[in-house]
C-alpha positions, 0 to 999 in steps of 0.5 A, spaced: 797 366 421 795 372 425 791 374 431 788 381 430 787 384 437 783 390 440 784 392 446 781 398 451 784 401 456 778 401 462 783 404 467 789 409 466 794 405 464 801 407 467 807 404 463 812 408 465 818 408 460 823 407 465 824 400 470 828 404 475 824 406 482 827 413 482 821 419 480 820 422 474 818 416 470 815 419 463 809 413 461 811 410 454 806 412 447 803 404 447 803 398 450 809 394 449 807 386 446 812 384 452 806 385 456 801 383 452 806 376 453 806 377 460 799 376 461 797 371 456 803 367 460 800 368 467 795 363 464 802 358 462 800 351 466 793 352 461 798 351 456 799 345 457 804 341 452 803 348 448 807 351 453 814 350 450 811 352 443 807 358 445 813 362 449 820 359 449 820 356 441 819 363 438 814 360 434 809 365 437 811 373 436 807 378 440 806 385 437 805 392 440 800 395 441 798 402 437 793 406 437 787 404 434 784 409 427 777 407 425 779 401 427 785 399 424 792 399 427 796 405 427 805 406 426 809 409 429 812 416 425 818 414 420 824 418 422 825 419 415 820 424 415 822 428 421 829 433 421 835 430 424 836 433 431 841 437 431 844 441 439 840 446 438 833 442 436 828 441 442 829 433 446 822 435 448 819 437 441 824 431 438 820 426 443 814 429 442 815 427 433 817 420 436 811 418 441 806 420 435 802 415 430 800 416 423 793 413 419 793 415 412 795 422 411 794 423 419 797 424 425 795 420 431 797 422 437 795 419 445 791 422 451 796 421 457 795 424 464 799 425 470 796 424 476 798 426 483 799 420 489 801 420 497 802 414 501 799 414 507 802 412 514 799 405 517 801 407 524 798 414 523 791 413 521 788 418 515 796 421 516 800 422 510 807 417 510 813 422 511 816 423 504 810 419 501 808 424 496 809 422 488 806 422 480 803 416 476 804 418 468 799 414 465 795 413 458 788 415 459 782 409 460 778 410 454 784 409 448 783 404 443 789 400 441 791 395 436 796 389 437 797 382 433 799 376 434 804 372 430 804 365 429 807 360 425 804 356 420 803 349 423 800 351 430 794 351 429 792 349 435 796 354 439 792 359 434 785 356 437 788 356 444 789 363 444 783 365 440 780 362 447 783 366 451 785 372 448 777 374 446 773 377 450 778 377 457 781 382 461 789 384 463 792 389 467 799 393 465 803 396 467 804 399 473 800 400 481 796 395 478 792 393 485 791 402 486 786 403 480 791 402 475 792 397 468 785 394 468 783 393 460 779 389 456 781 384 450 777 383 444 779 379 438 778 382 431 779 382 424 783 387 421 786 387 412 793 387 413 797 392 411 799 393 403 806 393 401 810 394 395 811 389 390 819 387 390 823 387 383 828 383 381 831 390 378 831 395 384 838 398 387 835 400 393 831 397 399 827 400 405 826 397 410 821 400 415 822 399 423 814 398 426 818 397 433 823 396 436 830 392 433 834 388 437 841 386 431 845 384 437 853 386 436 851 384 428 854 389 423 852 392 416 856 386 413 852 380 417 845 384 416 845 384 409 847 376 410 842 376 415 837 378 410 839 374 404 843 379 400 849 379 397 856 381 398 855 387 394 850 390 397 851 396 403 847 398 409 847 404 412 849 411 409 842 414 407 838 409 413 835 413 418 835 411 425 835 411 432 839 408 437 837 407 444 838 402 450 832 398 453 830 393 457 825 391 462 822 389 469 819 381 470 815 382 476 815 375 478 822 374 479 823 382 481 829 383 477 831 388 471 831 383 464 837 383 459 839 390 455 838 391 449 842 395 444 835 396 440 834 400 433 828 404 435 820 404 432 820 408 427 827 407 424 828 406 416 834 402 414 836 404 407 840 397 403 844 399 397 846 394 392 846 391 384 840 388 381 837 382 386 836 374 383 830 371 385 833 367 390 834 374 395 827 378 393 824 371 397 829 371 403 829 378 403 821 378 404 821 372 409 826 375 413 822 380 413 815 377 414 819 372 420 821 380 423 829 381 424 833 381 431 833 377 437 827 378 442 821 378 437 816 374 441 817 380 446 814 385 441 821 387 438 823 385 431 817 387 427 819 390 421 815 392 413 818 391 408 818 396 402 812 400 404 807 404 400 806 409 405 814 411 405 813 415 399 807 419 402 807 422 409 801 424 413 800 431 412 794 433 415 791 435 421 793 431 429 787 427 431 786 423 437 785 415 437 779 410 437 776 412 444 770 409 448 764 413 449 760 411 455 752 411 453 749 416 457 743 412 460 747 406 461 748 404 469 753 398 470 752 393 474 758 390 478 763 391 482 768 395 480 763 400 479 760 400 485 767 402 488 768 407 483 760 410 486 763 409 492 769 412 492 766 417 489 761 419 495 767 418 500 770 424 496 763 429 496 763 427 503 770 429 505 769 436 501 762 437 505 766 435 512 771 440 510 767 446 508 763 444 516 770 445 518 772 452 515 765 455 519 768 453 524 775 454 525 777 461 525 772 461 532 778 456 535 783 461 531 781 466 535 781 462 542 788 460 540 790 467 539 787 470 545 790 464 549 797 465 545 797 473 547 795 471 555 802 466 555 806 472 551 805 477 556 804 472 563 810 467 561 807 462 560 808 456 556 801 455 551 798 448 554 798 452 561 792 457 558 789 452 552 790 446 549 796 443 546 797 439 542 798 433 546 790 434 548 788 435 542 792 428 540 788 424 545 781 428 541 784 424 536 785 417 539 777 418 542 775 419 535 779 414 532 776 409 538 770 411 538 763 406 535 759 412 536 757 419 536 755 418 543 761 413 545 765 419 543 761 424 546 761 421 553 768 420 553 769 428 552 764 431 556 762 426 561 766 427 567 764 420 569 766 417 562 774 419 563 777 419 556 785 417 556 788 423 558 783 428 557 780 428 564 777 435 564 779 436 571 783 440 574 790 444 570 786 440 564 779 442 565 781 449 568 784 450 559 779 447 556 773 451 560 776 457 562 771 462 558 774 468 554 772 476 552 769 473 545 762 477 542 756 473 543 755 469 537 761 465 539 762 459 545 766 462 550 771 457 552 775 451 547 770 446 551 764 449 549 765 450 541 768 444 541 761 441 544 758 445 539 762 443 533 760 436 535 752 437 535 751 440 529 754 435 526 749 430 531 744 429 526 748 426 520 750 419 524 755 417 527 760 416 522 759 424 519 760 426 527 767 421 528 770 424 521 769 431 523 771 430 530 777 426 527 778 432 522 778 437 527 783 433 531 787 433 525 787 440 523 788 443 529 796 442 531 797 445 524 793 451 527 796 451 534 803 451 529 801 457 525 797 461 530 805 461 534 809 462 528 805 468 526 805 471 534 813 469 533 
């Protein structure tokens, strides 16, 4: 029994190749049927008495999921149809044939994307973690894979307890899975299964076509052909193509690497040679194969065609992209993740509107600063004895970050009575932010002035636009400070 799946990414989907914590992870090509597994198993107590059937007897087997073509399942590009990389073959453009799909005679490939992350401090609001600066490789929303589930005849019940929860749910992969990542919507479908050739008992040679990842443990060629029913006779392994790798995979639950495998790769096309069949061997060479081969085939791995018709004819035509959902134009949802999305998204026009507020106003303080810096250079005087420092503009930020409002923020900076912490405006303190200098008459003399004006032309746009600003101001203005001393250096 079969369960064909639909799945759709609604978020980017970072499903990164490598389960390490170290940087440059690079984003796998599909989603692995591990995942899949992992998803329907947050759901093990609904199970039941099923429970041990579902995941620990290997009565179920749950595929990867492949980009979808008009609606049916992708596989991965034979071996066989590529050249054997040799020292002077390209590890990227090898990667590249590898990381490819066929349908027919095209060639599918999928969108991944890379975007660019900072942490930030807990301790220094709106201020970046130190060393906190990353990349996600991640599949782009919108691809349509397909997966499948495999289950043993027999287990009806586990097939109509899947069917209830797999249809029409969501599942989250991968990766940063709580910041905007993994989020995908599962459909059940129905899809005709792929065709493979008719086995005679005559036929010398047998092709075995890896769908995903093989996992024969430490069998050798002898204990394979065993292991598929064939006799002594038979020989396995001098025209197969494959490709050898290592894999092995993270539980989030239990924080810890699961065991490595020594795996075929997808792709992969393992050649058996030999004498005439008997009967006998045609039928258990095509239930090992309709069963999958290997260990670890309720994960994904161990899926294999037996003889495909599609070996003998490789695509030729041109790269196209895979199944993709595209969003009516007139449609507007109406829910949650939406909402946040707009909302985020006006936070962002927000913030490009209070820098380019920002940008009028600061080189009138570049220009303050390195009036002040010039009167310290040549009167040996230490820069906060002439101007704000950075400490002052320190505690602008604090009042910024304190503040309720706009005008809780304003009485605390410019009402003599309303003393903020350390920025008093009186005596040395006063004397740098209200000293006035030679400046032309379009500019507020003194740093207490432009800082007065920076605020109320900013009055009319409410509270939260006047502290944000400010706060941004207070931000940026020690990174000028900085500049404004190297340059004069």
């Amino acid at each position: 029994m079969r369960i064909d799946l639909e799945i759709t990414l609604l978020e980017d989907t970072a499903i990164s190749s490598d389960a390490t914590q170290r940087s440059g992870h690079e984003c796998m090509s599909y989603i692995p049927g591990n995942k899949i597994l992992g998803c329907v198993s947050a759901q093990y107590e609904a199970f039941g008495p099923l429970a041990w059937d579902v995941f620990h007897s290997g009565a179920t087997r749950f595929g990867n999921a492949y980009p979808a073509r008009n609606g049916q399942r992708c596989l991965p590009v034979a071996r066989m149809w590529t050249e054997k990389p040799d020292a002077n073959t390209d590890p990227a453009l090898d990667k590249s044939a590898r990381d490819k799909f066929f349908f027919g005679d095209e060639i599918v490939g999928v969108q991944a994307i890379r975007r660019q992350k900072t942490s930030n401090s807990r301790q220094r609001r709106g201020a970046v973690e130190d060393g906190q600066f990353f990349d996600v490789a991640a599949l782009a929303q919108g691809q349509v894979f397909a997966a499948s589930v495999w289950i043993e005849d027999g287990f009806p019940e586990i097939r109509d307890r899947l069917s209830e929860l797999l249809d029409d749910c969501e599942m989250t992969f991968g990766r940063s899975r709580n910041t905007e990542f993994g989020l995908a919507k599962c459909r059940i479908v129905e899809r005709a299964p792929l065709q493979t050739a008719t086995l005679g008992q005559s036929i010398s040679k047998l092709r075995v076509f890896c769908a995903s990842d093989v996992d024969f443990g430490n069998m050798t060629g002898r204990e394979i052909c065993e292991y598929l029913g064939l006799s002594d006779k038979w020989s396995f392994g001098q025209e197969t193509k494959t490709r050898r790798n290592n894999s092995f995979g993270f539980n989030s639950h239990r924080k810890l690497n699961t065991t490595e495998r020594a795996v075929i790769e997808k792709g992969s096309v393992l050649i058996f040679s030999g004498p005439a069949l008997t009967s006998t061997e045609v039928e258990t060479f095509k239930l090992r194969c309709a069963e999958g081969l290997g260990a670890g085939r309720s994960d994904g791995f161990g899926e294999v065609l037996a003889e495909p018709a599609f070996l003998d004819a490789p695509p030729l035509g041109e790269e196209v992209d895979g199944d993709r959902i595209v969003q009516a134009s007139g449609h507007v949802p109406d829910d949650a993740a939406y909402r946040w999305a707009l909302a985020r998204a006006n936070q962002a026009e927000s913030e490009t509107d209070d820098r380019v507020f920002l940008n009028d106003y600061f080189d009138q303080f570049d220009w303050l600063y390195r009036q002040a810096i010039e009167d310290a250079t040549t009167s040996y005087k230490a820069l906060k004895d002439v101007a704000p420092g950075k400490a002052q503009w320190g505690e602008v930020r604090k009042i910024a970050v304190k503040s309720a409002s706009a005008q809780e923020a304003i009485n605390a900076l410019f009402h003599e009575e309303k003393k903020a912490e350390g920025l008093t405006f009186g005596s040395q303190s006063r004397r740098v932010w209200e000293f006035e200098w030679e400046v032309n008459d379009s500019q507020p003399p003194s740093f207490r002035a432009l800082l007065r004006a920076y605020v109320d032309d900013s009055s009319d746009e409410g509270d939260r636009v006047v502290l944000n600003r400010l706060l941004l101001l207070a931000t940026e203005m020690p990174r000028l400070i900085a500049n404004a001393e190297r340059e004069r250096r």
